[in-house]
C-alpha positions in Angstrom: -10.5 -41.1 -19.3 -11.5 -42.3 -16.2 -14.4 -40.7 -13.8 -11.6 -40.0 -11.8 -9.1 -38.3 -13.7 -11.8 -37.1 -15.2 -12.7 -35.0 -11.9 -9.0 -34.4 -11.2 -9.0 -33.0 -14.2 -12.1 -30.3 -13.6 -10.7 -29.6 -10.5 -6.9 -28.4 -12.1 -9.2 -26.4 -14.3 -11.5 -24.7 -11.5 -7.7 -23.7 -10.0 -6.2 -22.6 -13.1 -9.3 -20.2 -13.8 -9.5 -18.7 -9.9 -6.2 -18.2 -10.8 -6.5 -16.1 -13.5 -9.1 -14.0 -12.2 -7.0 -13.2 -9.1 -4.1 -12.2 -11.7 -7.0 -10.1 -13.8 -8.1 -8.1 -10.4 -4.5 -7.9 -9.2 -3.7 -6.4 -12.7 -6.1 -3.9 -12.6 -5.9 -2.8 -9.1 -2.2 -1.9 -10.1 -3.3 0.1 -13.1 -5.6 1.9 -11.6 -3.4 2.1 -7.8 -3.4 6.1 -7.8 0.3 7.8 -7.2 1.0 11.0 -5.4 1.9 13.8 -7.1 6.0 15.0 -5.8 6.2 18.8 -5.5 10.0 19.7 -4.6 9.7 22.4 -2.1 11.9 25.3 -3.4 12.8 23.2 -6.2 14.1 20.9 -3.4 16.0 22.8 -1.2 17.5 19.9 0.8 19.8 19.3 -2.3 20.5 22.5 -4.2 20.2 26.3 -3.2 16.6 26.9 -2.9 14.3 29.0 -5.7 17.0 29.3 -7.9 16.7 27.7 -12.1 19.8 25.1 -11.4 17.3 23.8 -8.5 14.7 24.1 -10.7 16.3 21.6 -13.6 17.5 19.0 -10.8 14.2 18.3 -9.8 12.9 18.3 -13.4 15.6 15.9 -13.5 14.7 13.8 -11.5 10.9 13.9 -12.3 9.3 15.5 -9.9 7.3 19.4 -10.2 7.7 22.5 -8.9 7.1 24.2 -5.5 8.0 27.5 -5.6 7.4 31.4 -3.7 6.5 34.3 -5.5 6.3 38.4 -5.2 6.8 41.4 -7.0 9.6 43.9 -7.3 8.9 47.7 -7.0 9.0 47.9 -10.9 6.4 45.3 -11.0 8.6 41.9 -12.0 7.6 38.7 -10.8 10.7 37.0 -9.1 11.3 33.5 -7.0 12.2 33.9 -3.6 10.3 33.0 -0.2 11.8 36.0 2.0 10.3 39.3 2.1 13.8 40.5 3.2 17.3 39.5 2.1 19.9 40.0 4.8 23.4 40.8 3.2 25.7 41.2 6.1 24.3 43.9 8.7 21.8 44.9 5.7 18.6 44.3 5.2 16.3 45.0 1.8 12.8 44.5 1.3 12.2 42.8 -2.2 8.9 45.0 -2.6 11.2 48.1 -2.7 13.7 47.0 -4.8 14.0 47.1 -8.7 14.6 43.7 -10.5 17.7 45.7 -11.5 18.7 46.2 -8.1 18.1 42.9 -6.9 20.1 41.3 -9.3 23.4 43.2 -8.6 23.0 42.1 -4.5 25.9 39.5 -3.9 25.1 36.6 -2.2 27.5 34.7 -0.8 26.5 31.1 -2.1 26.5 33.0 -5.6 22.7 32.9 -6.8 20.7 34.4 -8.7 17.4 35.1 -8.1 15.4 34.4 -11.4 11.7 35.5 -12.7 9.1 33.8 -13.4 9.7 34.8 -16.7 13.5 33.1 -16.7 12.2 29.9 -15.1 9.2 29.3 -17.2 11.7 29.7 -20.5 14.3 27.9 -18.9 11.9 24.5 -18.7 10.1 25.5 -21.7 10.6 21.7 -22.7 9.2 20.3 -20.3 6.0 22.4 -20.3 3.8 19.2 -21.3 4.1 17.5 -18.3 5.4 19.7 -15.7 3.4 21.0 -12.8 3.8 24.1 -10.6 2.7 24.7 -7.2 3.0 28.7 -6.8 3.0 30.5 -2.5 2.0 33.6 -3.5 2.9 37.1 -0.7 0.0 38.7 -2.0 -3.2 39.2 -4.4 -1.1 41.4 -6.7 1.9 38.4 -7.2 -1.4 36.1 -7.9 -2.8 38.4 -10.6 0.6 38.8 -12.3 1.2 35.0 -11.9 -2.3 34.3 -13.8 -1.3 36.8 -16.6 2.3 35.3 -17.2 1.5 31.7 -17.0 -1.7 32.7 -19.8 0.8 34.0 -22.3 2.7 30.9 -21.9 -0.1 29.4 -22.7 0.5 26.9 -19.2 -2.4 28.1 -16.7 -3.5 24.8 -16.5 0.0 23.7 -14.7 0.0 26.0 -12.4 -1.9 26.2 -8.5 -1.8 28.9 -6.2 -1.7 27.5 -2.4 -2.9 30.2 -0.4 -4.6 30.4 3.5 -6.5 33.4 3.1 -10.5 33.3 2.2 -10.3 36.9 0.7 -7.2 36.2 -1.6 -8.7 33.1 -3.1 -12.1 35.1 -3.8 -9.9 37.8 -5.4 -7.9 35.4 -7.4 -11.4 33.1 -8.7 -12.9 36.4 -9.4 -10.4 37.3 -11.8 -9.8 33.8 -13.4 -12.2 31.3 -13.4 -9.5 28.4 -14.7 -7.0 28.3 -12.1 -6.7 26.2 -9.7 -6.4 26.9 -6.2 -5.4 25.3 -3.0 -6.5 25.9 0.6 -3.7 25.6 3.0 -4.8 25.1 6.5 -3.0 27.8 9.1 -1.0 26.2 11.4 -2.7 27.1 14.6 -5.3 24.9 13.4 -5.3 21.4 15.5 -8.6 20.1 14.2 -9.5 19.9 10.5 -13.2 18.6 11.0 -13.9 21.7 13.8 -11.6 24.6 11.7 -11.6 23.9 7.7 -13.3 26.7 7.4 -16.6 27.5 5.5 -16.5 24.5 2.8 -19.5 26.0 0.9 -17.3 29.3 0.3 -14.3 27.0 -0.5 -16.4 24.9 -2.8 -18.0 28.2 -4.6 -14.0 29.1 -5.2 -13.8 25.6 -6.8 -11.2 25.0 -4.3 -9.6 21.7 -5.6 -7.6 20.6 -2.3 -6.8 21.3 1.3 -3.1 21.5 2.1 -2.1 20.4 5.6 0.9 20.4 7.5 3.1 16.9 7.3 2.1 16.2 11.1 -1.6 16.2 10.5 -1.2 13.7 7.7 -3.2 10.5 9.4 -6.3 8.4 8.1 -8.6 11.1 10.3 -7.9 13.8 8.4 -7.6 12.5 4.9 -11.3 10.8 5.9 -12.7 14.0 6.5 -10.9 15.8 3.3 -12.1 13.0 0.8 -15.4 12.9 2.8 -16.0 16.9 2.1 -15.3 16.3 -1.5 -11.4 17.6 -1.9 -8.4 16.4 -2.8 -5.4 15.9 -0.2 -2.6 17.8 -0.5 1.0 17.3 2.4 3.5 19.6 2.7 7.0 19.4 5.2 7.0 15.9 4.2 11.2 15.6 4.9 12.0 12.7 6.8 11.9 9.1 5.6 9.8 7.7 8.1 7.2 10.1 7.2 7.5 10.0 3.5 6.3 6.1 4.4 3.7 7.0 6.6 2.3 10.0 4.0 2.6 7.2 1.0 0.5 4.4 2.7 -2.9 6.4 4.4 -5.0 5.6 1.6 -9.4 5.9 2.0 -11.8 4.9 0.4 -9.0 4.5 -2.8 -8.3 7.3 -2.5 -4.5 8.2 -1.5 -2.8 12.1 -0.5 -2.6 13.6 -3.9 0.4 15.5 -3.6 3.1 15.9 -1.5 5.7 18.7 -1.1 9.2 17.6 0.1 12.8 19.4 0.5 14.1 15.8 -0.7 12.6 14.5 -4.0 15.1 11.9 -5.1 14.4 10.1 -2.0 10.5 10.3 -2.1 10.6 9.5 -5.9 13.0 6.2 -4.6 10.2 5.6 -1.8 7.4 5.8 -4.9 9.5 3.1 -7.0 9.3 0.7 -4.2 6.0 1.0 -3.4 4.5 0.9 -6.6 6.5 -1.3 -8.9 
């Protein structure tokens, strides 16, 4: 061989090795590319009557976990439902004052039934394993019952309570030391750097994320998060155009760890195309 096919030859080699080191790093960076976690809000309201176990198993369905609202009725049952009040007509009942008896005989007109805890935990018993639920919680008391239920179920680990309040979070650490809790910002808040609160409190609750409104979600604010040592959490993520811009802030490697959405099919559609 020739000097000078003899160099051609090193050279197709130096190529074919840059090559496949830029295929190596490209491989990895896709393994180790972090994903969002897709809570859908209500069980994913936009598609299926909010709170409700049929809602429930659609988004199981399709993949995604579970956002959901919790409180007690007067007899002490945990049920699913965001409203303090349900409005039947000209009548108007407060779900704190009601027996789980009671409440199931009220008629709604789109037909539902308002399950427990209980009901929705056997219901996707199955899928126990892999399924995660995010828990809004009207008071201490719902959060204290939610601990004890989820612990004979032996699925404490799959649960977080999202909760604003300082004092309810303190209440709910003191009592278990394994859940995991989630700060969500108030909504008067404009600036997360000036009005996160007191991060050594939330870090002595072993606070695991902040939870901010859909709107907030920009490169700013998920900087500071990451930057005081929490995960990112979005909520009132509906629209397309913002499922996009949620999906693509990313810092430091780091990317918004979850995101809650009334529309999960087309947020787990947005997830396909972005990373596969």
């Amino acid at each position: 061989m020739s000097k000078k096919e003899n160099s051609k030859f090193d050279k197709i080699q130096i190529l074919s090795i840059k090559i496949c080191f830029l295929l190596i790093i490209q491989s990895r960076f896709i393994i180790i590319m972090k994903k969002p976690h897709i809570f859908a809000h209500r069980g994913g309201m936009g598609n299926c009557i909010e709170n409700t176990i049929p809602c429930f198993k659609n988004a199981v369905k399709i993949g995604v976990n579970i956002e959901t609202d919790l409180q007690l009725t007067k007899d002490n049952k945990l049920i699913c439902y965001h409203d303090h009040h349900i409005k039947i007509d000209s009548e108007s009942y407060d779900i704190k004052k009601l027996t789980l008896v009671e409440l199931k005989n009220i008629k709604f007109e789109d037909n539902r039934e308002i399950p427990t805890t209980t009901e929705v935990f056997n219901a996707l018993n199955n899928h126990a394993n892999d399924l995660r639920y995010s828990c809004d919680i009207r008071d201490i008391k719902t959060g204290l019952k939610l601990i004890d239920i989820a612990t004979e179920f032996g699925i404490l680990d799959k649960i977080e309570i999202t909760e604003k309040n300082h004092n309810v979070l303190l209440k709910l650490r003191e009592y278990d030391n394994r859940i995991k809790l989630v700060h969500t910002l108030t909504d008067k808040i404009s600036s997360i750097n000036d009005n996160i609160g007191d991060v050594k409190i939330l870090k002595d609750l072993k606070i695991e994320a902040i939870n901010i409104q859909s709107w907030r979600a920009n490169i700013k604010n998920l900087k500071q998060i990451i930057d005081l040592g929490f995960k990112c959490y979005v909520w009132g993520v509906n629209s397309k155009a913002r499922m996009k811009k949620v999906l693509n802030l990313t810092y430091n490697g780091e990317v918004v760890s979850a995101i809650y959405t009334d529309y999960p099919d087309i947020l787990v559609k947005l997830c396909k195309e972005k990373y596969t």
